[in-house]
C-alpha positions as CSV (number, residue, x, y, z in Angstrom):
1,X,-29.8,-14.8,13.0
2,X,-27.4,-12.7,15.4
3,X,-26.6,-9.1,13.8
4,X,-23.0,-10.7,13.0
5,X,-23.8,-13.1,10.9
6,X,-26.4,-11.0,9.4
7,X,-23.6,-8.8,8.2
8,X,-21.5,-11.8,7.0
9,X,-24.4,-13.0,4.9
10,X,-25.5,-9.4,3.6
11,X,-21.3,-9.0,2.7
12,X,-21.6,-12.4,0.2
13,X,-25.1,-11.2,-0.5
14,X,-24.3,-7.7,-2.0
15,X,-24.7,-8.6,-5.8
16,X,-26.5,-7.0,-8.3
17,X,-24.8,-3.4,-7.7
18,X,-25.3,-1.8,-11.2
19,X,-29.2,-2.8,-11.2
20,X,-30.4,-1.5,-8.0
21,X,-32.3,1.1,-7.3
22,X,-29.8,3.5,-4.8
23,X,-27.0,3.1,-6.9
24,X,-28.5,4.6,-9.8
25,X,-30.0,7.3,-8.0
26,X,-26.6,7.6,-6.7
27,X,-24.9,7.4,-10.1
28,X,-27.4,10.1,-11.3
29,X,-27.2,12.4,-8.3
30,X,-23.1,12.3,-8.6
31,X,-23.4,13.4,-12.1
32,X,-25.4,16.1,-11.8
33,X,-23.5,17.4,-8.8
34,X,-21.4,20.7,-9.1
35,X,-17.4,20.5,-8.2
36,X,-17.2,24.5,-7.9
37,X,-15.7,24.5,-4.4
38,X,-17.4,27.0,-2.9
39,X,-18.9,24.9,0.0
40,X,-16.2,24.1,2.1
41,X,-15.6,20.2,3.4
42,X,-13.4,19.9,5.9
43,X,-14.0,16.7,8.4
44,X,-11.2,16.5,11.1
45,X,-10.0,13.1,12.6
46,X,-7.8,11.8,14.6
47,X,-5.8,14.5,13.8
48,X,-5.7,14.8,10.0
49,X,-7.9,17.1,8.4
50,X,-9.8,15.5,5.3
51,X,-10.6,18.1,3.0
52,X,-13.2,17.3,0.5
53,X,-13.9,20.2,-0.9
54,X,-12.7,20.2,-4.4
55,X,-14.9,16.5,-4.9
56,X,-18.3,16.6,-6.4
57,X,-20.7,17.4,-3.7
58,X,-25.2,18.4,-3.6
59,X,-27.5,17.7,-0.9
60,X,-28.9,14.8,-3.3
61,X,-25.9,13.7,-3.7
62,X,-25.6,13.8,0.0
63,X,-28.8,11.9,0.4
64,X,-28.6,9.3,-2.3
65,X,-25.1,8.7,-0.5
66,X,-26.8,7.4,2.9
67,X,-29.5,6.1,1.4
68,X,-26.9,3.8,-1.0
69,X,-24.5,2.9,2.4
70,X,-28.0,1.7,4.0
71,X,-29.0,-0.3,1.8
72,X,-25.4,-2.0,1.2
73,X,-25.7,-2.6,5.2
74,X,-22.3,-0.5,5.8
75,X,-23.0,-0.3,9.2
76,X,-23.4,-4.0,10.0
77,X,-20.4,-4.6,7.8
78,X,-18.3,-2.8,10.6
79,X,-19.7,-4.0,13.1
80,X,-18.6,-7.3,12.0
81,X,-15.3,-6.4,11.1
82,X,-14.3,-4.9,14.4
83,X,-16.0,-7.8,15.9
84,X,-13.3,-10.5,14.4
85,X,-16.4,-12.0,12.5
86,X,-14.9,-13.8,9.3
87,X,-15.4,-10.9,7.0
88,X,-12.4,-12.5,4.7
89,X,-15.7,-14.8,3.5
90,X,-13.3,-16.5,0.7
91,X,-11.2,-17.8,3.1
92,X,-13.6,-18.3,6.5
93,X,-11.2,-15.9,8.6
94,X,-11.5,-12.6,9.8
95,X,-9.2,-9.4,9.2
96,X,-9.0,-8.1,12.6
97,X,-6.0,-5.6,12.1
98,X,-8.0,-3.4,14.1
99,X,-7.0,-5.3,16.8
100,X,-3.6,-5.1,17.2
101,X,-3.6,-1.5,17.5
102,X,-6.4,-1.8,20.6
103,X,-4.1,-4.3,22.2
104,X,-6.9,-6.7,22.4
105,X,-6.3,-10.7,22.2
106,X,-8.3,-13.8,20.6
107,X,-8.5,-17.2,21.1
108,X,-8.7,-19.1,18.1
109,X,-11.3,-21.9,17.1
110,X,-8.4,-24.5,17.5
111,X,-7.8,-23.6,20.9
112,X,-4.7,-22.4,20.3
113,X,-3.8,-19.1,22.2
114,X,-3.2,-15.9,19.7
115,X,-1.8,-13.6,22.3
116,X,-0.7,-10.5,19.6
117,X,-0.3,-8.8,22.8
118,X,2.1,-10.9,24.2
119,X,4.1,-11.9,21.2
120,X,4.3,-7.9,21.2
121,X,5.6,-7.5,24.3
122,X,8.1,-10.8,23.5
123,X,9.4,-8.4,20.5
124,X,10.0,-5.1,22.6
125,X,11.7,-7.3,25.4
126,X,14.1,-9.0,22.3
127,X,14.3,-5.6,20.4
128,X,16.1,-4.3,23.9
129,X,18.3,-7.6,24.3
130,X,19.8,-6.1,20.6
131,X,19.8,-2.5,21.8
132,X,22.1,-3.2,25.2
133,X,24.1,-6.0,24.1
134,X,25.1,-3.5,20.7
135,X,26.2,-7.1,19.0
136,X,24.3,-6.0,15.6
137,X,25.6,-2.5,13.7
138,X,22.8,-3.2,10.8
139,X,19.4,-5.6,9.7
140,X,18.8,-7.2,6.4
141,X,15.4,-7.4,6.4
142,X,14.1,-10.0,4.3
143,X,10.4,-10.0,3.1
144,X,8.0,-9.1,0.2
145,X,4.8,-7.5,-0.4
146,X,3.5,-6.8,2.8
147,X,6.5,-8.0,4.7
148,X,8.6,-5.6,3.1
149,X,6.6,-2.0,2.9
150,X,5.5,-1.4,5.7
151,X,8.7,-1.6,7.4
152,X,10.4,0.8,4.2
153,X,7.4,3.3,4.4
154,X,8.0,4.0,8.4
155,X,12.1,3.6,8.9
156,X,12.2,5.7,5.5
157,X,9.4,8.6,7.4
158,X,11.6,8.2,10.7
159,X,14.9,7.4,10.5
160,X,17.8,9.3,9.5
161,X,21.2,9.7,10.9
162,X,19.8,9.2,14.7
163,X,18.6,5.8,13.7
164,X,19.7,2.9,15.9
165,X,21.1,0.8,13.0
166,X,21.6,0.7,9.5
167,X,19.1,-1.1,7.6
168,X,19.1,-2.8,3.5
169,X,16.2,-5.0,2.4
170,X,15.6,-7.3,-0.2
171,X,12.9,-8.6,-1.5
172,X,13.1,-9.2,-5.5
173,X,14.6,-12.6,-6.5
174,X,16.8,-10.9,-8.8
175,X,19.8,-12.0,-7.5
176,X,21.2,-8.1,-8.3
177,X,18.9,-6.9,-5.3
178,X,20.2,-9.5,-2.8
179,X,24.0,-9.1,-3.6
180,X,23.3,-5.0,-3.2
181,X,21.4,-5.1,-0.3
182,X,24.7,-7.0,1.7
183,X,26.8,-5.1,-0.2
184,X,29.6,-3.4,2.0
185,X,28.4,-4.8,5.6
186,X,29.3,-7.4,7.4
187,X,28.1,-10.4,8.0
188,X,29.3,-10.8,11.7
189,X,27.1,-7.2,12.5
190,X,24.5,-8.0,11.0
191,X,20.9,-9.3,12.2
192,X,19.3,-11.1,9.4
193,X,15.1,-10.6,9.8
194,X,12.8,-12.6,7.4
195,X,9.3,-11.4,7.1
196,X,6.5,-13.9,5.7
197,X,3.4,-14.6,7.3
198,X,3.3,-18.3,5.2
199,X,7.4,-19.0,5.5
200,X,6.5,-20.5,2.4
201,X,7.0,-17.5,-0.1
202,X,9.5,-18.5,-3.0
203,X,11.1,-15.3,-3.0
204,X,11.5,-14.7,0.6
205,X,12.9,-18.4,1.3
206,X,15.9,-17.9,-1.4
207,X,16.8,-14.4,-0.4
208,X,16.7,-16.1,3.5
209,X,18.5,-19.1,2.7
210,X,21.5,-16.9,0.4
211,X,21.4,-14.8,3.6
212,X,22.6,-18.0,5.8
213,X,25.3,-18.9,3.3
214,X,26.5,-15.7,3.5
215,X,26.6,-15.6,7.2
216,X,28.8,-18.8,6.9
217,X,30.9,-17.9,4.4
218,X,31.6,-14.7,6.6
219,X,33.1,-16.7,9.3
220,X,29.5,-16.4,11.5
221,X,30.4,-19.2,14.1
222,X,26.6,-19.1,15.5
223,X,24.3,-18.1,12.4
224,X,21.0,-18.9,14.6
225,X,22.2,-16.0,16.8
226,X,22.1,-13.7,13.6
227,X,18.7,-15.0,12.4
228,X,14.9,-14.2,13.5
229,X,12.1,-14.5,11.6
230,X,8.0,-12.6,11.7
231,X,5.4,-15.3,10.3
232,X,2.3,-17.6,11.3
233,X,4.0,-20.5,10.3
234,X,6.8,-21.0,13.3
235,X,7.5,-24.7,12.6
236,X,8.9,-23.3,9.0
237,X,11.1,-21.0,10.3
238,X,12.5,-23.0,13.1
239,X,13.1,-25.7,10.4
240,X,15.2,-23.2,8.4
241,X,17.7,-22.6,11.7
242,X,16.2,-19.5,13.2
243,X,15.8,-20.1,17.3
244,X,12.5,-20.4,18.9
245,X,13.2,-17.7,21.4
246,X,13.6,-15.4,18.2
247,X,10.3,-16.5,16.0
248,X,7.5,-14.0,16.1
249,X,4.3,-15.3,15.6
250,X,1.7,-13.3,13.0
251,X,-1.8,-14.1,13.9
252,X,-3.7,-15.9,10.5
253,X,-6.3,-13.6,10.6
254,X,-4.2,-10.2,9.7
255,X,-3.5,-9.7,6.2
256,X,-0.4,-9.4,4.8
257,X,-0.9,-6.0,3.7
258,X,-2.1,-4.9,7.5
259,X,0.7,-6.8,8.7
260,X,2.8,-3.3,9.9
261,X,0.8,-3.5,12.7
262,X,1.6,-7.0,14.3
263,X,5.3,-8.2,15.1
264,X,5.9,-7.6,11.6
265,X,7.1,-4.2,12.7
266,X,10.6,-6.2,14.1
267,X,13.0,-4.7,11.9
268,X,11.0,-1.2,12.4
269,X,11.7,-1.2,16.6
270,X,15.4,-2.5,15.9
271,X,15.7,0.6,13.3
272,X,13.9,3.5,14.6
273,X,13.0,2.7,18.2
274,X,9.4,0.8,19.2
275,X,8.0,4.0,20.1
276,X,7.6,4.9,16.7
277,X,5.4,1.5,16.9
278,X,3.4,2.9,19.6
279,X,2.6,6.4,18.2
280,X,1.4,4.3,14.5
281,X,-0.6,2.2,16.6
282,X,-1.5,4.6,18.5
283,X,-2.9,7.3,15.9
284,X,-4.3,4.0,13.9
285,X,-7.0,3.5,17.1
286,X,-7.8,7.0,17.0
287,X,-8.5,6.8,13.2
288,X,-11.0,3.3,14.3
289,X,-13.0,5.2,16.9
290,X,-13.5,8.0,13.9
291,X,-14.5,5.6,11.7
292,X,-16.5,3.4,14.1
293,X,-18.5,6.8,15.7
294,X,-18.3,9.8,13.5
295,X,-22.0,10.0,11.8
296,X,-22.0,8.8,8.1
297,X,-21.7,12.8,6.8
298,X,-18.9,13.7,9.0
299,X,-17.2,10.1,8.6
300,X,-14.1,10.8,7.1
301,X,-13.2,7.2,5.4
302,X,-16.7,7.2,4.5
303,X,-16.7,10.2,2.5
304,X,-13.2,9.6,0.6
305,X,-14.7,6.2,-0.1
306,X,-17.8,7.7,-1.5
307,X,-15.5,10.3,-3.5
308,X,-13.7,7.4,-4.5
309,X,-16.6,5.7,-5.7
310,X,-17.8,9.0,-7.5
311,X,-15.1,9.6,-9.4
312,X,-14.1,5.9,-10.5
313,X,-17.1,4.0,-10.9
314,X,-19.5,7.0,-12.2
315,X,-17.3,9.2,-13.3
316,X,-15.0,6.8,-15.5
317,X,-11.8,8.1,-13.7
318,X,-9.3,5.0,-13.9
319,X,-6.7,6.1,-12.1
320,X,-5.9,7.9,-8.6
321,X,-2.7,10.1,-8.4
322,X,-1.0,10.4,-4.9
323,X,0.8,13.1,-4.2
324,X,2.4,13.3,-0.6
325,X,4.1,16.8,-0.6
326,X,6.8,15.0,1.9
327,X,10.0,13.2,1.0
328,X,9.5,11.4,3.8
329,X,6.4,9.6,2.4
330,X,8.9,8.3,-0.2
331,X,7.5,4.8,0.0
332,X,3.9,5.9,0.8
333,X,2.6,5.0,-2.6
334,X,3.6,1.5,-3.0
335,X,2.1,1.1,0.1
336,X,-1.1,2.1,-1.0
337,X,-1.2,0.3,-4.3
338,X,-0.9,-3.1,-2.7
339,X,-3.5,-1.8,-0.1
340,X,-5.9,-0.5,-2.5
341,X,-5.1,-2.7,-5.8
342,X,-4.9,-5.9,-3.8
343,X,-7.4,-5.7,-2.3
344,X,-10.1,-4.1,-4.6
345,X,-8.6,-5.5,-7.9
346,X,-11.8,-7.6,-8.5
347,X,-14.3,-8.1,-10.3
348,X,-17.0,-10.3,-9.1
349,X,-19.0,-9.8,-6.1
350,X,-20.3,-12.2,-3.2
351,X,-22.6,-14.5,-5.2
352,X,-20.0,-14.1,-8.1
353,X,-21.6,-12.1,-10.3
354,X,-20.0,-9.4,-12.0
355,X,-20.1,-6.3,-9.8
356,X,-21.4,-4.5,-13.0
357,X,-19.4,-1.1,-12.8
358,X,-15.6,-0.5,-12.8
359,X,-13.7,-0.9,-9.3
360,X,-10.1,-0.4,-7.9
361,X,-8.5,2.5,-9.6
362,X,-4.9,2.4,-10.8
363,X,-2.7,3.8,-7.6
364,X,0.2,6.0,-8.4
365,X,2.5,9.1,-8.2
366,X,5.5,10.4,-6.2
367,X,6.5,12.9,-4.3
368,X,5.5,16.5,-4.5
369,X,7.5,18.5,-5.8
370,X,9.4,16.1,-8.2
371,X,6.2,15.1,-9.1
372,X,5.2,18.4,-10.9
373,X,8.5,17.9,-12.8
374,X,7.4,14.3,-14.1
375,X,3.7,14.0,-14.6
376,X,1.9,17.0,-13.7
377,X,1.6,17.9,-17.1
378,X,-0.3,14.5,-17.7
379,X,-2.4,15.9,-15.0
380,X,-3.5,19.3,-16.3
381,X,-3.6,19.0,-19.5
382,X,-4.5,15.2,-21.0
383,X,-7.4,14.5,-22.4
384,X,-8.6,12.3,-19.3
385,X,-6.6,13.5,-16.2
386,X,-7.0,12.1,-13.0
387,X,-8.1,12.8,-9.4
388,X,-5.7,13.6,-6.9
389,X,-5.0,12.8,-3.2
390,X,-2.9,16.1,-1.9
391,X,-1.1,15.2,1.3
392,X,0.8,17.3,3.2
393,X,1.6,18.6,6.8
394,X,1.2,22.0,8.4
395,X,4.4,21.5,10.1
396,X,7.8,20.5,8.2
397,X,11.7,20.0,9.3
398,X,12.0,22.9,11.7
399,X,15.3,23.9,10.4
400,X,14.1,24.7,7.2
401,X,10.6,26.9,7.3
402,X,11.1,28.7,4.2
403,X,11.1,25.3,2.1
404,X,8.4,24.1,3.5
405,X,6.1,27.3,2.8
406,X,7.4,26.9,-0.4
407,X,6.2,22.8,-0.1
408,X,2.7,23.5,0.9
409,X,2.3,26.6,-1.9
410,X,3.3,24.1,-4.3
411,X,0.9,21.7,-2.8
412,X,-1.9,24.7,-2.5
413,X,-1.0,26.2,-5.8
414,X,-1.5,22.7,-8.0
415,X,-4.6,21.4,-6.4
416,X,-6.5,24.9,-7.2
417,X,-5.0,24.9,-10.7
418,X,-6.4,21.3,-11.3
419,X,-10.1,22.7,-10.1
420,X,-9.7,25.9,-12.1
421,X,-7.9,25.3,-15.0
422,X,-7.2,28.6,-17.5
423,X,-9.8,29.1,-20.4
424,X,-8.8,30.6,-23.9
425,X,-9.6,34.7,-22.4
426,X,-7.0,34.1,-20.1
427,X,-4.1,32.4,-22.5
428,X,-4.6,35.2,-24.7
429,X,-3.9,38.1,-22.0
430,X,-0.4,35.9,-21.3
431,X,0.2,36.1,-25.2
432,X,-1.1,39.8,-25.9
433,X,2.4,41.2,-26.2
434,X,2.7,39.3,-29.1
435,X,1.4,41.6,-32.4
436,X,1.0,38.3,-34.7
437,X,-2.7,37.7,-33.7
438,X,-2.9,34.2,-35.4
439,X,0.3,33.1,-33.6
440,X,-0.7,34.9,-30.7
441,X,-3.9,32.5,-30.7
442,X,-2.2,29.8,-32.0
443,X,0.0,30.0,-28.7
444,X,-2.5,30.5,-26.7
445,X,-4.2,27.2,-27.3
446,X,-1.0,25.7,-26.3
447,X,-1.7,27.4,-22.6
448,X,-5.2,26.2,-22.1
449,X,-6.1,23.9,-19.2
450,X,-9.3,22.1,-18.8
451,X,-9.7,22.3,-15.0
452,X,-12.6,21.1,-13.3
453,X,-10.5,17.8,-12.0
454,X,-11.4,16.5,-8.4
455,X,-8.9,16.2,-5.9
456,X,-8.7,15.9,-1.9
457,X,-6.5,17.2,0.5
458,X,-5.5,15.6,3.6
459,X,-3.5,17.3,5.9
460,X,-1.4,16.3,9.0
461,X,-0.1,18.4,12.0
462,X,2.9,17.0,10.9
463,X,4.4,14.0,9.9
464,X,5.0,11.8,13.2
465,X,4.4,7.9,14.2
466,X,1.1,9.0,15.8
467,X,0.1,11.0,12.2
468,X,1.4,8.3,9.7
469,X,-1.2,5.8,11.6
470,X,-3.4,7.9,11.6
471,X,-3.4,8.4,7.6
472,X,-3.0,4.4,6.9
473,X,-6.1,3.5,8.9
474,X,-7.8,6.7,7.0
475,X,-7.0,4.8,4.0
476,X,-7.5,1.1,5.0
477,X,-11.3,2.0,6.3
478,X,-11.9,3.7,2.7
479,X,-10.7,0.2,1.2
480,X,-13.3,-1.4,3.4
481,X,-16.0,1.0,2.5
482,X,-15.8,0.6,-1.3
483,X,-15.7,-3.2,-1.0
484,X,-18.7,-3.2,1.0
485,X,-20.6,-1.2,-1.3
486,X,-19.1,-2.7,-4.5
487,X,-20.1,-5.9,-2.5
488,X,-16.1,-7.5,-3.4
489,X,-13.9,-9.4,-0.8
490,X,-11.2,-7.2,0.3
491,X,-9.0,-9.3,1.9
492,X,-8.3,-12.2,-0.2
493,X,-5.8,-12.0,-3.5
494,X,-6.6,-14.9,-5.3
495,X,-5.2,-12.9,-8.5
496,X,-1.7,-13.5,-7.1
497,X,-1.5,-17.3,-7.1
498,X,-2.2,-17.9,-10.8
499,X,1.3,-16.7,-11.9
500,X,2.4,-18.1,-8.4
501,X,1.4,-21.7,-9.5
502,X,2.6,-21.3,-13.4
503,X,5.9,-20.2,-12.3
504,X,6.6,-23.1,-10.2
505,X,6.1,-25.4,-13.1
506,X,8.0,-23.3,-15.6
507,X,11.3,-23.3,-13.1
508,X,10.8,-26.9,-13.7
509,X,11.3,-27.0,-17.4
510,X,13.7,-24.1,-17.7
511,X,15.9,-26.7,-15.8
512,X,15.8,-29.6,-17.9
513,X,18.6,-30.4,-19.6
514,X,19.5,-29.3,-23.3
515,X,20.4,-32.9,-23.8
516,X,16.6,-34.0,-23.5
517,X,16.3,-32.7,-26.9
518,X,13.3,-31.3,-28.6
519,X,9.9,-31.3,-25.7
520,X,6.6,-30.4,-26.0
521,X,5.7,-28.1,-23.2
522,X,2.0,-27.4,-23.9
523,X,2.2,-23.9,-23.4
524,X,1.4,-21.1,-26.4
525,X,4.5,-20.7,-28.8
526,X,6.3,-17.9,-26.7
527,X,6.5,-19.1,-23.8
528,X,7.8,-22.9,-25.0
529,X,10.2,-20.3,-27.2
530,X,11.6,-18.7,-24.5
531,X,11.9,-22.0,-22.1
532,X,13.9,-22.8,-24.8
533,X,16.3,-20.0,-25.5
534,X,16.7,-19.8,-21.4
535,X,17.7,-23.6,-22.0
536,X,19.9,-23.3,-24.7
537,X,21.6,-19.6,-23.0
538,X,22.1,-21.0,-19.6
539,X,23.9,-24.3,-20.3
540,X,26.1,-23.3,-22.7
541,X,29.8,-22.8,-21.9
542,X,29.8,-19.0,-20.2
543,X,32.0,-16.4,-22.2
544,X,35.2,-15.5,-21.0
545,X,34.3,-12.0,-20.0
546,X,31.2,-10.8,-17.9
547,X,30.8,-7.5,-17.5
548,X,30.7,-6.5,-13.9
549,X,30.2,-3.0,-12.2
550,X,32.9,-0.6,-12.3
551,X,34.2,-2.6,-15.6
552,X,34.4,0.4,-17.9
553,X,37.0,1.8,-15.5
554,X,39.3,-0.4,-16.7
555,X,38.9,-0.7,-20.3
């Protein structure tokens, strides 16, 4: 057996977690560890700084680590998926995201050539077609899920008011979002992109096919010219009216939620220039040669994984805050919970059996410093708490230095009062001017926080293209990590279809006409309740009035 299958079948082979012996040495050696912070852990890569300092760390902790990652055949495992071995097992394909950002190519087992290179070079070369023929003033960029964030994380981090073009997306059904997102532009300026690596998405297909009709009804004489589309499945999109010479083919073995870095970064290039690609792509590879080189110990997607695992499945921690000190990073933790939530939001391992100990952490947060203003309190002083991921950049907007020392003291100043905390001694030296000594106490109480909560903090130079990719790959690679060791399938998401399939049957019956009388769904009392009420609400005669926007103004 060649060492790439070996990892393959040692990836559907890692069962029985809970039970063996290196993860409870492991367990036991994490909980006896000491999170005092007075060992400094800093590992630098790819030009981030990962510091770990503030996470639970002992040389038998240390020890029980590697000897836990051995034994789960880590190593193997990333050999096979930089490889393009079919480490998606589920699903017999591989997740070779990597890849794209080494400009390398693949021909597929059908024979059929999946150049990403060229098909990125086919987007550059259409990207400047747009730029010097200046036909297209703004993009609606249609996609959801992974079609859509990537794309909002990096024009929202880069653009601004030097950005080529103004950009809305949509990517809710609601048919709120689609009417707001073409609100105010128009239709004979405007490039319509539609992201889906299937073409077959529900959501995606209405918002793309409401995006025609309104390209029609806006006097569009051509509305192929105003239409390209990013998916695997070209035959779908040419069927909806979008030109061959403006399809985009995604390769079938990159995930959705890696799709950023194949020609799913269209409407990115068109937005903030493809040299914003480059440096994501570019800082991505760097992060991959860290993560395929750097020792174990001095691994830095390694050891955030194995704080990760720490802290979530030892420690009971259900949740992971995210707290990018950037405004920039608006979008960064949506981002992250489909990457991490998606793709660890399992249960079972390869053999499927029960992976025995609690897996994929609740992803959330905002902002620093309107976070501190919103759930920071949560943070210091619930029962429970959370870790924290601290990001933030040792360079800000050069006009403004003074904010963004005050940024990072924020950022500095939080993290340390998480690990510290305030005891009772020192509430009651803030409340000694007060001569009541049993309110004095009483108050004091009030000011008490637990400390001792684990965060990390990783830091960029600043926040560039090069950076940004840097810190998705960081976080991709811990994803991987944890699966392996939790012995889960990263990249499938079979816990998306179930509501996928029911709601294709319930449009169905919401449809049916009043005048069928009385049916028998078969589902539980609610939901046959409220297919009714829909029923009975949407084919009756419409009021007179609706309220619409702006109504109140003329009441």
């Amino acid at each position: 057996m060649g060492k790439a299958n070996y990892a393959i079948e040692a990836l559907r082979a890692n069962s029985g977690l809970a039970q063996s012996p290196e993860w409870q040495a492991f367990a036991q050696a994490a909980q006896t560890a000491e999170l005092d912070a007075s060992t400094l852990k800093v590992i630098e890569a790819a030009g981030l700084c990962v510091d770990l300092t503030m996470q639970r760390q002992s040389p038998a902790l240390e020890a029980a680590a590697l000897n836990l990652l051995q034994a789960r055949a880590l190593a193997d495992a990333r050999h096979a998926l930089f490889a393009g071995d079919p480490v998606n097992w589920t699903e017999g394909k591989p997740a070779w995201h990597t890849a794209l950002r080494a400009g390398r190519t693949r021909e597929q087992p059908d024979g059929q050539d999946a150049d990403s290179v060229c098909e990125y070079s086919r987007m550059t070369d259409f990207v400047r077609r747009v730029d010097q023929t200046a036909d297209f003033s703004t993009v609606l960029h249609i996609g959801i899920g992974g079609s859509d964030w990537g794309p909002r994380l990096a024009i929202q981090a880069f653009g601004g008011p030097s950005q080529r073009r103004q950009i809305r997306f949509v990517s809710n059904i609601d048919g709120h979002a689609f009417h707001d997102a073409i609100a105010g532009l128009d239709p004979r300026r405007c490039l319509v992109v539609v992201s889906s690596k299937s073409f077959t998405t529900s959501e995606t297909l209405h918002n793309a096919r409401a995006a025609i009709a309104w390209l029609k009804q806006g006097g569009v004489a051509d509305v192929s010219e105003h239409l390209a589309a990013v998916t695997a499945n070209a035959p779908a999109a040419r069927a909806l009216g979008v030109p061959a010479s403006q399809v985009f083919k995604m390769c079938d073995w990159v995930g959705g939620r890696y799709s950023v870095w194949s020609v799913a970064g269209l409407s990115i290039a068109l937005t903030v220039g493809a040299d914003v690609l480059i440096g994501m792509r570019a800082g991505a590879e760097a992060m991959d040669q860290h993560f395929q080189q750097a020792p174990f110990a001095a691994n830095a997607p390694i050891q955030l994984a194995l704080a990760g695992l720490v802290n979530c499945s030892v420690l009971g921690h259900n949740s992971l805050n995210i707290a990018a000190y950037s405004a920039r990073l608006l979008h960064l933790v949506t981002y992250l919970q489909q990457l991490e939530m998606e793709s660890l939001g399992k249960r079972v391992a390869g053999d499927g059996t029960a992976v025995g100990v609690p897996t994929a952490p609740i992803i959330w947060g905002m902002p620093g410093t309107d976070g501190q203003h919103t759930f920071f309190q949560w943070l210091h002083q619930s029962e429970d708490g959370a870790p924290v991921d601290f990001i933030a950049s040792l360079q800000g907007h050069t006009d403004s230095p003074d904010a963004h020392r005050l940024l990072l003291a924020n950022c500095l100043a939080q993290r340390q009062a998480l690990l510290r905390g305030k005891c009772l001694e020192q509430a009651l030296q803030d409340v000694a001017h007060i001569d009541d000594q049993e309110r004095a106490l009483s108050l004091a109480q009030h000011m008490v926080h637990p400390g001792g909560r684990p965060s990390t903090l990783i830091v960029l130079r600043q926040l560039d293209p090069r950076g940004l990719g840097a810190l998705l790959a960081l976080y991709e690679h811990k994803v991987f990590v944890q699966s392996v060791v939790w012995g889960i399938n990263p990249f499938d998401q079979w816990g998306v279809e179930l509501g996928k399939r029911l709601a294709t049957g319930i449009e169905r019956e919401l449809a049916v006409p009043v005048s069928a009388g009385v049916v028998d769904w078969g589902h539980d009392a609610s939901t046959s309740y409220w297919i009714d009420r829909y029923r009975g609400h949407a084919q009756a005669p419409r009021p007179r009035h609706a309220w619409v926007p702006g109504m109140a103004a003329h009441l």
